[in-house]
C-alpha positions in Angstrom: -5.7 -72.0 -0.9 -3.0 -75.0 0.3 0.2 -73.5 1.1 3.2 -75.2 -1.0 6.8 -74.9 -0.6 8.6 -75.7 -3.6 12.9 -76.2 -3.9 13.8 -76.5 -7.6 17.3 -77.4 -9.2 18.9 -78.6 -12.1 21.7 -79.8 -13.2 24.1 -80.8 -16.1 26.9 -83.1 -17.1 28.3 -81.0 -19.3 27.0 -77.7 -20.8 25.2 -79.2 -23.5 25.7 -82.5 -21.6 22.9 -84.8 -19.8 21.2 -83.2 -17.7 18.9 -83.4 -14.5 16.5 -82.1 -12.3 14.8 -82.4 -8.6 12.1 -80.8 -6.9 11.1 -81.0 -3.3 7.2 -80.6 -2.4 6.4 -79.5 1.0 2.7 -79.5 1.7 1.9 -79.4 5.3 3.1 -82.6 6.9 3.3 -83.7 3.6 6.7 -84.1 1.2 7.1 -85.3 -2.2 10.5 -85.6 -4.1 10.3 -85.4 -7.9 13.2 -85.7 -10.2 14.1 -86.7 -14.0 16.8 -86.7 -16.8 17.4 -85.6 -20.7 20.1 -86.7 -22.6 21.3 -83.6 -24.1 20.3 -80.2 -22.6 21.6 -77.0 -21.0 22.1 -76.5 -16.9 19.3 -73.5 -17.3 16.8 -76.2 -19.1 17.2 -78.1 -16.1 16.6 -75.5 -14.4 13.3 -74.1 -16.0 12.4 -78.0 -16.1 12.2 -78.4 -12.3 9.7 -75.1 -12.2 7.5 -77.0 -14.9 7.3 -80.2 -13.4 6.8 -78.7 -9.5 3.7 -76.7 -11.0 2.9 -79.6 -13.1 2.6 -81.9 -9.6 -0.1 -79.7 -8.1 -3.7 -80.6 -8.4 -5.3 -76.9 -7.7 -4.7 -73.6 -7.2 -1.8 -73.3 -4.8 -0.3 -70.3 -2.5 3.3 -71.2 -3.5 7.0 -70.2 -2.6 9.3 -71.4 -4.8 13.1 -71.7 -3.7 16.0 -71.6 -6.7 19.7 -71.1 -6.6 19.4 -70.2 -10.0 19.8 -66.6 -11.0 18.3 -67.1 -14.8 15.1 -68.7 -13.2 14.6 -66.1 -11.0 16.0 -63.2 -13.4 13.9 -64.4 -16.0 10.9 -64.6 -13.9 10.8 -61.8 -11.5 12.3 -59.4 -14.2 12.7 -60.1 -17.5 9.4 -61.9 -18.5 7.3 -59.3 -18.6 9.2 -57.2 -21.1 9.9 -60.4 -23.0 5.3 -60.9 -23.4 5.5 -57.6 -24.5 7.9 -57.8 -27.0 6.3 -60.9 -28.2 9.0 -63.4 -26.9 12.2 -61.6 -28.1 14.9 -59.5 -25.8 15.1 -56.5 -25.1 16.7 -55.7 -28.5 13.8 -57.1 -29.9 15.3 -59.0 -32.7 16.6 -62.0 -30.9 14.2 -64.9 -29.5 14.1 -65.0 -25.9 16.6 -68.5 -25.0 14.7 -71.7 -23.7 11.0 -69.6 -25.4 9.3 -72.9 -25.0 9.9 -73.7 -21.5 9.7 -70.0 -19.9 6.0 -70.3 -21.7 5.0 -73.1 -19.9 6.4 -71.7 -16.8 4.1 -68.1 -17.3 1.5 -70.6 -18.7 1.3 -72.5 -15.7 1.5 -69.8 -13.2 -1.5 -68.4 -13.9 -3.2 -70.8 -11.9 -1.3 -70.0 -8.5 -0.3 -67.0 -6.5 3.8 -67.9 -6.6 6.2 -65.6 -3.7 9.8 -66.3 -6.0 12.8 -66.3 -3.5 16.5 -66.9 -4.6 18.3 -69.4 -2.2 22.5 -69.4 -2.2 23.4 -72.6 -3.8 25.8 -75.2 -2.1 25.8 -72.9 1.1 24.0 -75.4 3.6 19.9 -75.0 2.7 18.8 -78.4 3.2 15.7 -78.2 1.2 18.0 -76.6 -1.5 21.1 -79.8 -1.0 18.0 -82.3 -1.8 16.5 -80.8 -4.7 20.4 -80.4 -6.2 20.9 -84.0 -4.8 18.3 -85.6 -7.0 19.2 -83.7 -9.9 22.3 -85.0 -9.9 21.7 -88.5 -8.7 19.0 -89.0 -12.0 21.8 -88.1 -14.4 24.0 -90.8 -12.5 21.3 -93.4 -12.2 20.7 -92.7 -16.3 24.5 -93.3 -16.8 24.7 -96.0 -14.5 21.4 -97.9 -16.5 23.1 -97.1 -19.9 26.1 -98.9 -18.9 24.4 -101.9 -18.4 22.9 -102.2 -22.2 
Protein backbone atom coordinates (compact mmCIF):
# COMPACT_ATOMS: atom_id res chain seq x y z
CA UNK A 1 0.00 0.00 0.00
CA UNK A 2 1.60 3.79 -1.12
CA UNK A 3 2.04 5.84 1.77
CA UNK A 4 0.11 9.41 1.39
CA UNK A 5 0.35 12.32 3.47
CA UNK A 6 -2.50 14.47 3.18
CA UNK A 7 -2.89 18.53 4.74
CA UNK A 8 -6.49 19.55 4.45
CA UNK A 9 -8.09 23.20 5.11
CA UNK A 10 -10.85 25.21 4.47
CA UNK A 11 -11.84 28.37 4.57
CA UNK A 12 -14.66 31.07 4.43
CA UNK A 13 -15.43 34.62 3.65
CA UNK A 14 -17.92 35.00 5.84
CA UNK A 15 -19.80 32.30 7.92
CA UNK A 16 -22.21 31.52 5.35
CA UNK A 17 -19.89 33.46 2.99
CA UNK A 18 -17.68 32.03 -0.11
CA UNK A 19 -15.83 29.65 0.74
CA UNK A 20 -12.55 27.63 -0.03
CA UNK A 21 -10.51 24.83 0.22
CA UNK A 22 -6.76 23.31 -0.29
CA UNK A 23 -5.23 20.05 0.00
CA UNK A 24 -1.58 19.19 -0.19
CA UNK A 25 -0.59 15.49 -1.57
CA UNK A 26 2.60 14.13 -0.50
CA UNK A 27 3.39 10.80 -2.16
CA UNK A 28 6.98 9.96 -1.96
CA UNK A 29 8.96 12.45 -4.00
CA UNK A 30 5.84 13.31 -5.30
CA UNK A 31 3.44 16.57 -4.29
CA UNK A 32 0.24 17.61 -5.64
CA UNK A 33 -1.73 20.84 -4.62
CA UNK A 34 -5.48 20.75 -4.93
CA UNK A 35 -7.84 23.54 -4.21
CA UNK A 36 -11.46 24.91 -5.17
CA UNK A 37 -14.26 27.42 -4.24
CA UNK A 38 -18.31 27.62 -3.49
CA UNK A 39 -20.12 30.61 -3.46
CA UNK A 40 -22.14 30.27 -0.40
CA UNK A 41 -21.02 27.68 2.30
CA UNK A 42 -19.95 27.23 5.86
CA UNK A 43 -16.00 27.22 7.11
CA UNK A 44 -16.70 23.38 8.32
CA UNK A 45 -18.07 22.57 4.55
CA UNK A 46 -14.83 23.65 3.55
CA UNK A 47 -13.45 21.86 5.78
CA UNK A 48 -15.15 18.34 5.20
CA UNK A 49 -14.67 19.38 1.28
CA UNK A 50 -10.87 19.28 1.41
CA UNK A 51 -11.20 15.55 3.10
CA UNK A 52 -13.45 14.60 0.00
CA UNK A 53 -11.54 15.86 -2.63
CA UNK A 54 -7.91 14.50 -1.05
CA UNK A 55 -9.54 10.96 -0.98
CA UNK A 56 -11.19 11.73 -4.13
CA UNK A 57 -7.42 12.39 -5.87
CA UNK A 58 -6.18 8.87 -5.06
CA UNK A 59 -6.27 6.15 -7.59
CA UNK A 60 -6.02 3.00 -5.02
CA UNK A 61 -6.00 1.87 -1.73
CA UNK A 62 -3.74 4.21 0.23
CA UNK A 63 -1.96 3.98 3.84
CA UNK A 64 -2.90 7.64 4.59
CA UNK A 65 -2.21 10.45 7.37
CA UNK A 66 -4.36 13.08 7.16
CA UNK A 67 -3.33 16.51 8.78
CA UNK A 68 -6.36 19.19 9.85
CA UNK A 69 -6.47 22.19 12.04
CA UNK A 70 -9.96 21.60 12.21
CA UNK A 71 -11.47 20.32 15.49
CA UNK A 72 -15.05 19.36 13.82
CA UNK A 73 -13.18 17.25 11.04
CA UNK A 74 -11.38 15.53 13.41
CA UNK A 75 -14.13 15.39 16.30
CA UNK A 76 -16.48 14.26 13.87
CA UNK A 77 -14.34 11.60 12.56
CA UNK A 78 -12.38 10.12 15.31
CA UNK A 79 -15.34 10.47 17.71
CA UNK A 80 -18.53 11.21 16.89
CA UNK A 81 -19.25 9.18 13.60
CA UNK A 82 -19.57 6.11 14.86
CA UNK A 83 -22.47 6.98 17.20
CA UNK A 84 -23.91 9.11 14.50
CA UNK A 85 -24.06 5.38 11.83
CA UNK A 86 -25.63 4.03 14.66
CA UNK A 87 -28.15 6.34 15.27
CA UNK A 88 -28.89 6.41 11.61
CA UNK A 89 -27.27 9.93 10.97
CA UNK A 90 -28.84 11.94 13.91
CA UNK A 91 -26.96 13.24 17.27
CA UNK A 92 -26.62 11.99 20.07
CA UNK A 93 -30.21 13.13 21.13
CA UNK A 94 -31.24 11.30 18.27
CA UNK A 95 -33.87 13.66 17.01
CA UNK A 96 -31.70 16.09 15.21
CA UNK A 97 -29.85 15.32 11.72
CA UNK A 98 -26.22 15.17 12.12
CA UNK A 99 -24.97 18.99 10.40
CA UNK A 100 -23.15 18.78 6.91
CA UNK A 101 -25.04 14.60 6.75
CA UNK A 102 -24.08 14.67 3.07
CA UNK A 103 -20.56 15.41 3.17
CA UNK A 104 -19.52 13.39 6.51
CA UNK A 105 -21.17 10.34 4.27
CA UNK A 106 -18.93 10.71 1.59
CA UNK A 107 -16.09 11.22 3.84
CA UNK A 108 -16.97 7.46 5.89
CA UNK A 109 -18.01 6.41 2.27
CA UNK A 110 -14.72 7.04 0.93
CA UNK A 111 -12.69 5.85 3.71
CA UNK A 112 -13.45 2.55 3.32
CA UNK A 113 -11.09 2.07 0.72
CA UNK A 114 -7.92 3.21 2.81
CA UNK A 115 -6.39 2.64 6.11
CA UNK A 116 -6.41 6.65 7.35
CA UNK A 117 -3.98 7.58 10.86
CA UNK A 118 -6.25 11.19 11.65
CA UNK A 119 -3.87 13.74 13.39
CA UNK A 120 -4.95 17.31 14.52
CA UNK A 121 -2.27 19.98 13.53
CA UNK A 122 -2.39 23.63 15.51
CA UNK A 123 -3.57 26.05 12.95
CA UNK A 124 -1.65 29.27 12.02
CA UNK A 125 1.23 28.10 14.43
CA UNK A 126 4.10 27.57 11.73
CA UNK A 127 3.30 23.81 10.09
CA UNK A 128 4.27 24.42 6.65
CA UNK A 129 2.34 21.73 5.05
CA UNK A 130 -0.55 23.06 7.14
CA UNK A 131 0.22 27.30 5.98
CA UNK A 132 -0.08 25.82 2.16
CA UNK A 133 -3.11 23.81 2.41
CA UNK A 134 -4.83 27.24 4.35
CA UNK A 135 -2.88 29.25 1.62
CA UNK A 136 -4.84 27.84 -1.25
CA UNK A 137 -7.95 27.83 0.45
CA UNK A 138 -7.87 31.22 0.79
CA UNK A 139 -6.18 32.29 -2.34
CA UNK A 140 -9.36 30.25 -4.51
CA UNK A 141 -11.88 32.39 -2.79
CA UNK A 142 -9.64 35.52 -3.84
CA UNK A 143 -8.91 34.34 -7.32
CA UNK A 144 -13.05 33.69 -7.52
CA UNK A 145 -13.58 37.39 -6.33
CA UNK A 146 -10.98 38.67 -8.32
CA UNK A 147 -12.62 36.75 -11.76
CA UNK A 148 -16.13 38.00 -10.74
CA UNK A 149 -14.92 41.46 -10.77
CA UNK A 150 -14.00 41.34 -14.07
CA UNK A 151 -17.66 40.40 -15.56
Amino acid sequence: MQRVEIYTDGACSGNPGKGGWGVVLRCKDKEKELSGYEDLTTNNRMELTAVIKALQALKCPCNITIYSDSKYVMDGITSWIAKWKQNGWKTANKKSAVKNVDLWQEIDRLAQAHEIRWVWVKGHDGNIDNERADELARRAIKNELDAMKNC
